[in-house]
LUMZATOR-617166 format. One record per residue (C-alpha): residue number from 0; chain; z, y, x. Coordinates in steps of 0.001 Angstrom, whole numbers, plus 500000, padded with zeros to 6 digits. Each point is the difference from the previous one (the first is absolute). Last residue first. Example, Ala and Ser with C-alpha at 12.3 -4.5 7.8 and 13.67 -1.06 7.14 Angstrom:
<nodes>
NODE	seq	mol	c3	c2	c1
NODE	1	A	507140	498940	513670
NODE	0	A	500660	496560	498630
</nodes>
This chain:
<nodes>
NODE	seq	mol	c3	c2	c1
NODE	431	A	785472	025046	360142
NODE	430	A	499861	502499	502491
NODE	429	A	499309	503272	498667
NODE	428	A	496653	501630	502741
NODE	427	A	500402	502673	501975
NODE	426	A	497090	499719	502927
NODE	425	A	499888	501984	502698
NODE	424	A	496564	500307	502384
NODE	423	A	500043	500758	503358
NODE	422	A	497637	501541	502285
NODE	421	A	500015	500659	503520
NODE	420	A	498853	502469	502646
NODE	419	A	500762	499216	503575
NODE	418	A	502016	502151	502859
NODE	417	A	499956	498251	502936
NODE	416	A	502657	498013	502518
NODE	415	A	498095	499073	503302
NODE	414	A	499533	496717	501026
NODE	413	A	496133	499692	500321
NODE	412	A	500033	501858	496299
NODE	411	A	503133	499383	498216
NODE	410	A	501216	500391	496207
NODE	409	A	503752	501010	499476
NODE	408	A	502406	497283	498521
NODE	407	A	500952	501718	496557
NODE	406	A	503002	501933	498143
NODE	405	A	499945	501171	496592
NODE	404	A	502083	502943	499348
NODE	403	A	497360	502018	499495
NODE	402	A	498442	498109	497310
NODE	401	A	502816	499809	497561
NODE	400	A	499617	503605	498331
NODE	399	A	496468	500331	499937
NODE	398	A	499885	495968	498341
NODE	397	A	502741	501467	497560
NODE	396	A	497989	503470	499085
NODE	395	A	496713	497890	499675
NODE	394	A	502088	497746	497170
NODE	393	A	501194	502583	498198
NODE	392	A	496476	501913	499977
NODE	391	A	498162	496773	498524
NODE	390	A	497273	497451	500398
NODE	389	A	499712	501527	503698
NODE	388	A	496928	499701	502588
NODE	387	A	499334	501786	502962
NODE	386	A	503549	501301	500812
NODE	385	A	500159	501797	503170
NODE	384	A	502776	499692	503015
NODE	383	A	498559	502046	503430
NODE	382	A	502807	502031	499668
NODE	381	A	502931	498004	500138
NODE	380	A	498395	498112	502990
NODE	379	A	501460	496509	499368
NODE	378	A	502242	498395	502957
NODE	377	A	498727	497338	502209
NODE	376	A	500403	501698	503371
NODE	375	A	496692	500495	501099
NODE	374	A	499356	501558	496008
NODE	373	A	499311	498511	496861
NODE	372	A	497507	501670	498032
NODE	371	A	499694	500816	496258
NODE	370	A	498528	498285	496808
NODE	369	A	501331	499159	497195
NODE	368	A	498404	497848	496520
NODE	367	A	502676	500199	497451
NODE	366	A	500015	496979	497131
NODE	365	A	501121	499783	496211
NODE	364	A	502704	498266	497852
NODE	363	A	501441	501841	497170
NODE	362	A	502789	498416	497978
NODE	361	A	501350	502387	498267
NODE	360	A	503735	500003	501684
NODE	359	A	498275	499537	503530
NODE	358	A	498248	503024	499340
NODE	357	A	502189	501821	499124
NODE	356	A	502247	498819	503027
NODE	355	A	497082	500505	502423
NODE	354	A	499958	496623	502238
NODE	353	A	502103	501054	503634
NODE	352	A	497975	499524	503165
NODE	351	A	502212	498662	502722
NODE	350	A	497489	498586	503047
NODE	349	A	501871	499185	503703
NODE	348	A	500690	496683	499380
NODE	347	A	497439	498546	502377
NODE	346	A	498347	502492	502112
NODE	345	A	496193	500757	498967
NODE	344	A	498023	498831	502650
NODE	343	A	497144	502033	501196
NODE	342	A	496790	498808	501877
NODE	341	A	499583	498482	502928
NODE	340	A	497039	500586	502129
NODE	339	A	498928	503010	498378
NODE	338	A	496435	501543	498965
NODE	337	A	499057	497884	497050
NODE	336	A	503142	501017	497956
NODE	335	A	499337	503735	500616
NODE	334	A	501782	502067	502805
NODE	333	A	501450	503412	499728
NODE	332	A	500077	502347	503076
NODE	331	A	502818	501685	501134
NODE	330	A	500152	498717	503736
NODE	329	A	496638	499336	501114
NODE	328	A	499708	496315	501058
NODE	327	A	500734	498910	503333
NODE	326	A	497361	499757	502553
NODE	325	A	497141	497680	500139
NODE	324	A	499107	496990	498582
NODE	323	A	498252	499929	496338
NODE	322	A	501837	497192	497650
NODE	321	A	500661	502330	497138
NODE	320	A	497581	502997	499763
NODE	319	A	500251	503114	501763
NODE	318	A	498772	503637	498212
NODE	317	A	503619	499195	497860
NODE	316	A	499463	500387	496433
NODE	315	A	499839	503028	497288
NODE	314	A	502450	499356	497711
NODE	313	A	499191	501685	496431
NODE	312	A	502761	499340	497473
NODE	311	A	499050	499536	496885
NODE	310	A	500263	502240	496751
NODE	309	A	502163	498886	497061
NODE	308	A	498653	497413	497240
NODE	307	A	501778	499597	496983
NODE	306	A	499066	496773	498418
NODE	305	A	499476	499655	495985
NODE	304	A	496915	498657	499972
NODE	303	A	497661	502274	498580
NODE	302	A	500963	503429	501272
NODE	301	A	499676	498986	503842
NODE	300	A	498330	503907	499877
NODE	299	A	501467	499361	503618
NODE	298	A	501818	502178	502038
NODE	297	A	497139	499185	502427
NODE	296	A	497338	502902	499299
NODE	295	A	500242	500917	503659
NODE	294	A	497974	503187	501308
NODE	293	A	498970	499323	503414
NODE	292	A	496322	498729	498485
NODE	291	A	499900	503496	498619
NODE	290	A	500976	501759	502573
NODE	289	A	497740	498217	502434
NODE	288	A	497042	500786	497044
NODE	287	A	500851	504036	500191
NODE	286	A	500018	499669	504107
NODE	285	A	496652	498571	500278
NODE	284	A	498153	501732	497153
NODE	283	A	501512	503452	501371
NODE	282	A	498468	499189	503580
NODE	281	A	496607	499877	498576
NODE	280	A	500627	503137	498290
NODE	279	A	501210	501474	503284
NODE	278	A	496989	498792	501697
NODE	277	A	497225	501075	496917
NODE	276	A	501863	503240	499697
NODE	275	A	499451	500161	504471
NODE	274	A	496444	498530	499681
NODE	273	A	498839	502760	498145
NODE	272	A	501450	502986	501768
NODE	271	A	496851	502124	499076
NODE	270	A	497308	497591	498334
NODE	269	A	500430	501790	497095
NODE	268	A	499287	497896	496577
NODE	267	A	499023	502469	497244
NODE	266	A	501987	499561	496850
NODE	265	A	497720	500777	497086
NODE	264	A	500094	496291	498676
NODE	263	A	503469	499629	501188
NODE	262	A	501185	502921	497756
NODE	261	A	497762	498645	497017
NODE	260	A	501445	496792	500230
NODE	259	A	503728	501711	499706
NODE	258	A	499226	502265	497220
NODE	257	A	498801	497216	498135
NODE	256	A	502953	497600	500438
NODE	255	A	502283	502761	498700
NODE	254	A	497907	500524	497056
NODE	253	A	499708	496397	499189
NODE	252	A	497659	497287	500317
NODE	251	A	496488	501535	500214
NODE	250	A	497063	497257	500495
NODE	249	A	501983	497535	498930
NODE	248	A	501874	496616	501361
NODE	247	A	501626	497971	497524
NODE	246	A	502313	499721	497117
NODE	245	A	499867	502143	496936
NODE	244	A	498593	502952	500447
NODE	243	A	500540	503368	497896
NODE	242	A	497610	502444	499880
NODE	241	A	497306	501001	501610
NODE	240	A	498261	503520	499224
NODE	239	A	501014	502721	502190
NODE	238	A	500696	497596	502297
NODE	237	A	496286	498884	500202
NODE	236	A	499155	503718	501031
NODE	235	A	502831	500524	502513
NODE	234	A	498577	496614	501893
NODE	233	A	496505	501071	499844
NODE	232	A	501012	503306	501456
NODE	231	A	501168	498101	503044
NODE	230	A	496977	497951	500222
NODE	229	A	498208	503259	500478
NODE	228	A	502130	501353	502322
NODE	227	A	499788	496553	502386
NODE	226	A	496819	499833	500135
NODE	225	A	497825	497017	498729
NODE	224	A	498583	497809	502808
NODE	223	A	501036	496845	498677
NODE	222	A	502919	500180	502821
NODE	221	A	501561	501786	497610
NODE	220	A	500085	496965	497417
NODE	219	A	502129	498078	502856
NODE	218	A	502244	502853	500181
NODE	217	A	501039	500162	496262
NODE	216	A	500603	496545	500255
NODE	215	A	502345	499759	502659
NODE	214	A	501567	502933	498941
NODE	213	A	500391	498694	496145
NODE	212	A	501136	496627	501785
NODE	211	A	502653	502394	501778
NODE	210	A	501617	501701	496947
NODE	209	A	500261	496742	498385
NODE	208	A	502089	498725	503357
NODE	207	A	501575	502857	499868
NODE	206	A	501488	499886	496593
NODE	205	A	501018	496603	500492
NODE	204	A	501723	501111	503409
NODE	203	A	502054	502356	498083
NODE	202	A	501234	497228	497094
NODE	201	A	501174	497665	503233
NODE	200	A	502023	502374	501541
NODE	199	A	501524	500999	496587
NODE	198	A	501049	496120	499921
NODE	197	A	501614	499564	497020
NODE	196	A	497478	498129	498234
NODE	195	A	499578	497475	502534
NODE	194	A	497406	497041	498762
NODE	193	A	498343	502768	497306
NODE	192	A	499388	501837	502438
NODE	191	A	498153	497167	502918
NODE	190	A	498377	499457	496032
NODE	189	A	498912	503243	499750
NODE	188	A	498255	500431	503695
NODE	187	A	498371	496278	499761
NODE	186	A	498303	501246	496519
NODE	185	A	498669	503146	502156
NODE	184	A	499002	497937	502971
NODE	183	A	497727	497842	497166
NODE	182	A	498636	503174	499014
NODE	181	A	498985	501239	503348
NODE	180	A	497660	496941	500009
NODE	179	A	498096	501496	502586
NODE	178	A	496701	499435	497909
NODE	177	A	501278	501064	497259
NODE	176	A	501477	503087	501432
NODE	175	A	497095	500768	501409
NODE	174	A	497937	500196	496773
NODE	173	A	502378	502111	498565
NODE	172	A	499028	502697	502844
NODE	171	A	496617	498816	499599
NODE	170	A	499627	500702	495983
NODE	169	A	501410	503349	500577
NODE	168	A	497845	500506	502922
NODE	167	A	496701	499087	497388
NODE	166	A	501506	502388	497372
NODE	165	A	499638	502856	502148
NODE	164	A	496747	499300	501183
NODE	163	A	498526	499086	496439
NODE	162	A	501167	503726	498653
NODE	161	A	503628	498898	497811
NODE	160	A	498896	499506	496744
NODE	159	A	501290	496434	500438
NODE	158	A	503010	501289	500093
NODE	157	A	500764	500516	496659
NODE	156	A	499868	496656	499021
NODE	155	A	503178	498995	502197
NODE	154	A	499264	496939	502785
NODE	153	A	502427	496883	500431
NODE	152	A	498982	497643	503021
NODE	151	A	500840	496775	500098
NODE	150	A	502503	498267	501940
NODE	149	A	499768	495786	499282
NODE	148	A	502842	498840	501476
NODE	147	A	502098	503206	500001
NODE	146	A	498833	502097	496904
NODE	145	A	499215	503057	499704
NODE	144	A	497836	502451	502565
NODE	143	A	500265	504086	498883
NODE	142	A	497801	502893	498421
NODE	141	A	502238	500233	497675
NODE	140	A	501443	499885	496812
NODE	139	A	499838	503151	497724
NODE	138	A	496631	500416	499562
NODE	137	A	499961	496878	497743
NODE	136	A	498342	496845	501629
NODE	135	A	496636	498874	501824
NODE	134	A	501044	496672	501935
NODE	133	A	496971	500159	502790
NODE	132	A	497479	497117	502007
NODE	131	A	498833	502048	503091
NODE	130	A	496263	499741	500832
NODE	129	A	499539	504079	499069
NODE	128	A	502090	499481	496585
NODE	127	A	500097	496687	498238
NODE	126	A	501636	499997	497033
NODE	125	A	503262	498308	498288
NODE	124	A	501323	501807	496931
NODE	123	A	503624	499395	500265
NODE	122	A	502408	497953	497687
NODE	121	A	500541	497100	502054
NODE	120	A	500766	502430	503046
NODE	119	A	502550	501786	498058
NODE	118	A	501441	497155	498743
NODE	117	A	500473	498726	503447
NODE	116	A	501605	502988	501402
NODE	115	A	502357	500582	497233
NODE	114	A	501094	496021	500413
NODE	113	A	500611	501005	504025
NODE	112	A	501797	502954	499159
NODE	111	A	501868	497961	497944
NODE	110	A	500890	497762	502433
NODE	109	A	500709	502331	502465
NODE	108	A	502678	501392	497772
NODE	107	A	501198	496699	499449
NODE	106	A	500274	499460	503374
NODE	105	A	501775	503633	500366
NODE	104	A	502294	499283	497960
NODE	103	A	501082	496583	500918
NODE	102	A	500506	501599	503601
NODE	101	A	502256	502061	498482
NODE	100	A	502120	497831	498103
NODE	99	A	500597	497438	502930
NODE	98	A	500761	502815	501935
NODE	97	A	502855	501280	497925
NODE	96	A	501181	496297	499642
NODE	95	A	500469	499796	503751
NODE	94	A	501458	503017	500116
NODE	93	A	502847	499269	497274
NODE	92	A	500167	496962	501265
NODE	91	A	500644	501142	503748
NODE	90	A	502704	502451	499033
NODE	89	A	501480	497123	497660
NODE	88	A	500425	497689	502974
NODE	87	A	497669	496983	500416
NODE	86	A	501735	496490	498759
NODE	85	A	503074	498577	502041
NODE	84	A	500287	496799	501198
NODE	83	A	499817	496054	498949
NODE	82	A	502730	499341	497264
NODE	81	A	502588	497997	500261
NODE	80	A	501936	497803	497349
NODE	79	A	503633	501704	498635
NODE	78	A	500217	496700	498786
NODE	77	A	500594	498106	502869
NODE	76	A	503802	501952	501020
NODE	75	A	498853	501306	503454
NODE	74	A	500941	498685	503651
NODE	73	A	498786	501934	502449
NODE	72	A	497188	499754	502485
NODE	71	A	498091	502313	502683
NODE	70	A	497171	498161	501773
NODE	69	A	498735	500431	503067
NODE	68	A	496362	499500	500990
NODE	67	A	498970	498577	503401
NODE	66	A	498726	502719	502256
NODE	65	A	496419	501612	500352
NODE	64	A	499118	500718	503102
NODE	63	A	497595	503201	499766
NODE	62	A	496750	499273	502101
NODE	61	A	497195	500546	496875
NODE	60	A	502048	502037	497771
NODE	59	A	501766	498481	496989
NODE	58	A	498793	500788	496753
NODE	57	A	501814	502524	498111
NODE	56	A	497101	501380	497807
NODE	55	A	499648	503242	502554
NODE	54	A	496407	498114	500973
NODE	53	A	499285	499568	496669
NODE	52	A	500878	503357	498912
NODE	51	A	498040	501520	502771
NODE	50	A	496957	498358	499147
NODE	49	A	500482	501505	496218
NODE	48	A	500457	503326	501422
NODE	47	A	496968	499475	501741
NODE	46	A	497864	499069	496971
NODE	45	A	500049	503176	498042
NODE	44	A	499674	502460	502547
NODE	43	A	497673	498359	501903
NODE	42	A	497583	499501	497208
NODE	41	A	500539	503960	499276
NODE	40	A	499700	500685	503597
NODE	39	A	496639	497820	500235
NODE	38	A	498670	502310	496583
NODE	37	A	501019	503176	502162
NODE	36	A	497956	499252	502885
NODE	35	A	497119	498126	498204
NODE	34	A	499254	502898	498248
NODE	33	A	498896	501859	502513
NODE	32	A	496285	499871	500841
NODE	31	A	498669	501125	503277
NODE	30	A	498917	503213	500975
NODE	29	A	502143	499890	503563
NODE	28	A	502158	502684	499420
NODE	27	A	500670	498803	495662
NODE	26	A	500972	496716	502087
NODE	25	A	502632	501724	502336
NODE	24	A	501366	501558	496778
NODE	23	A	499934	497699	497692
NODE	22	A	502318	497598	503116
NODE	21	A	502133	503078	500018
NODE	20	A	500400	499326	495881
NODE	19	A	500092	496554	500613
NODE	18	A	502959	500459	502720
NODE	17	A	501871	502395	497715
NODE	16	A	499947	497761	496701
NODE	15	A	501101	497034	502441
NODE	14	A	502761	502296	500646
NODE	13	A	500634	500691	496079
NODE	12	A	499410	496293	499941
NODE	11	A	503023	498937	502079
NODE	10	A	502299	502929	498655
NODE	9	A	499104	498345	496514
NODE	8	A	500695	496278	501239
NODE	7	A	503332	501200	501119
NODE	6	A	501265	501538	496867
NODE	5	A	499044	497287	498192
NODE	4	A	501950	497461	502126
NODE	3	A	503293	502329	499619
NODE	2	A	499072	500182	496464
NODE	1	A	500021	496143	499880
NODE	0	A	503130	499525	501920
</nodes>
């Protein structure tokens, strides 16, 4: 269950990956900064598979009748005890404990970067260069911004025998990033990481959103008045030179994010079917964000309490409430619990669920949450039957095996037999 719940929060961010990168795109049209595209897909990425876990959690609907509980007993010698369900299955250990070791590899990582970066700035030479308060260091660090609460700006020796101008857009590119706290989007970008490790989706929007602050930035420094070539060759000179950065947003990241900022800086905008890319990237967001919102990460990572969760069934109800007059209600459709003047009776008698012999022998007592709808003549739809909660496989594959041959009293709207969705839960439980 938890790979299947992996695998479905990466498709959903791979398509929230899509929609921010249309979103860039739209934004980039417009000359407005991007970064907020791809760091609200990372947030959404992250905390939508979690709202989807709670919602999958196996709590009943709003309008599903729930029925009384049954309960499956046997006699057992007393001493064989019982024992409350079934831990996680070894797949889902094994990738739950892979996880848990990567993600505490990367936070320590990021902890030392953060105890390099803090060194470093204690052991700087502070001075104040054209009004801007500088770390000087070692020609191979920098120019870049450390630090998250307190970013400061680190500046190599060398570079201050840059020509004034030069040196002055250095200092304002950096400068921007302090001021738009790109570091502090940064620090959110690795931890959203370090949170799903295994999410490829997630490592390629982390990239992007870095890729877009240094966009951002490099754009807002263009609109200083300095042209676009020239800045250009600024960025080839100070890569020449800079080394290795250690947390935080610089004035040249990586050779792959350079060639890209230098391609958008030269890019000329044509106003030639304009509106149509900005239309059809428009429409992109839209339909990339539906998929990902239709992408279900029920399945449940459930991997701390022991439950196996299964997906639900969606029911969508009838366009007629309960109670409304008119004409009789649409045959086929499946009524709720708050849309039906009498609901289902299960039929005396007609229940035989049989307690799992192994289990029975050791003394394992659990619980099966079912649902599935009864139909106008008070016989279970075989194929509507799910299992939303189960404390262990032998006891789903009894309740799945005993449920169609449970007979109710159909549900009625205005005297008409309906469908109606139910759930049940069955208890086994050693009587005493």
């Amino acid at each position: 269950m938890t790979a299947m719940w992996m695998l479905a929060t990466g498709l959903a961010a791979v398509f929230l990956a899509i929609a921010a990168s249309c979103a860039e795109h739209v934004l980039r049209r417009v000359d407005r900064p991007a970064r907020g595209a791809w760091t609200a897909a990372i947030a959404a990425s992250v905390a939508w598979p979690a709202v989807l876990a709670l919602l999958a959690s196996g709590r009943a609907p709003r309008g599903a009748v729930m029925l009384p509980a049954i309960e499956v007993s046997r006699l057992v010698p007393a001493s064989l005890g019982a024992t409350g369900g079934s831990l996680p299955s070894s797949p889902d250990r094994w990738l739950l404990g892979a996880w848990a070791l990567a993600s505490l590899f990367l936070f320590v990582r990021l902890v030392a970067g953060l105890a390099r970066a803090h060194r470093l700035c204690a052991a700087a030479e502070r001075r104040e260069v054209g009004g801007v308060e500088l770390l000087l260091v070692d020609d191979a660090m920098g120019p870049a911004v450390l630090g998250v609460l307190r970013p400061r700006i680190v500046f190599p020796r060398t570079l201050l025998a840059l020509d004034a101008p030069l040196r002055d857009v250095v200092l304002r590119h950096e400068q921007e990033h302090v001021d738009a706290r790109d570091a502090r989007v940064a620090f959110f970008c690795a931890l959203a990481v370090i949170a799903m490790p295994w999410n490829a989706a997630l490592w390629y929007m982390a990239q992007r959103a870095r890729l877009a602050l240094e966009i951002d930035c490099d754009r807002r420094v263009l609109r200083g008045g300095i042209s676009p070539s020239r800045y250009g060759k600024l960025l080839l000179l100070v890569a020449q030179s800079a080394g290795v950065r250690a947390l935080g947003p610089a004035l040249v990241s990586s050779p792959s994010h350079l060639e890209r900022r230098l391609s958008a800086m030269m890019t000329k905008r044509s106003s030639s079917h304009h509106r149509l890319r900005i239309a059809f990237s428009l429409a992109g967001v839209v339909l990339a964000a539906a998929a990902a919102c239709a992408t279900r990460a029920s399945g449940g990572a459930g991997p701390t309490d022991g439950i196996r969760t299964l997906p639900m069934l969606t029911v969508v109800p009838s366009a007629r409430a309960a109670g409304d007059t008119g004409t009789a209600p649409h045959e086929g459709n499946v009524f709720f619990e708050f849309q039906v003047d009498k609901q289902v009776q299960q039929v005396p008698g007609s229940l035989h669920v049989t307690y799992p012999a192994e289990l029975k022998s050791q003394g394992v007592q659990g619980e099966v949450l079912a649902q599935f709808v009864v139909d106008e003549t008070g016989a279970v739809d075989p194929h509507s039957i799910k299992v939303l909660k189960s404390s262990h496989e032998q006891f789903t594959a009894a309740v799945v095996e005993a449920i169609p041959h449970l007979r109710f009293t159909p549900a009625e709207v205005r005297g008409h037999k309906v469908k109606q969705l139910v759930q049940q839960p069955f208890t086994f439980a050693m009587s005493k």
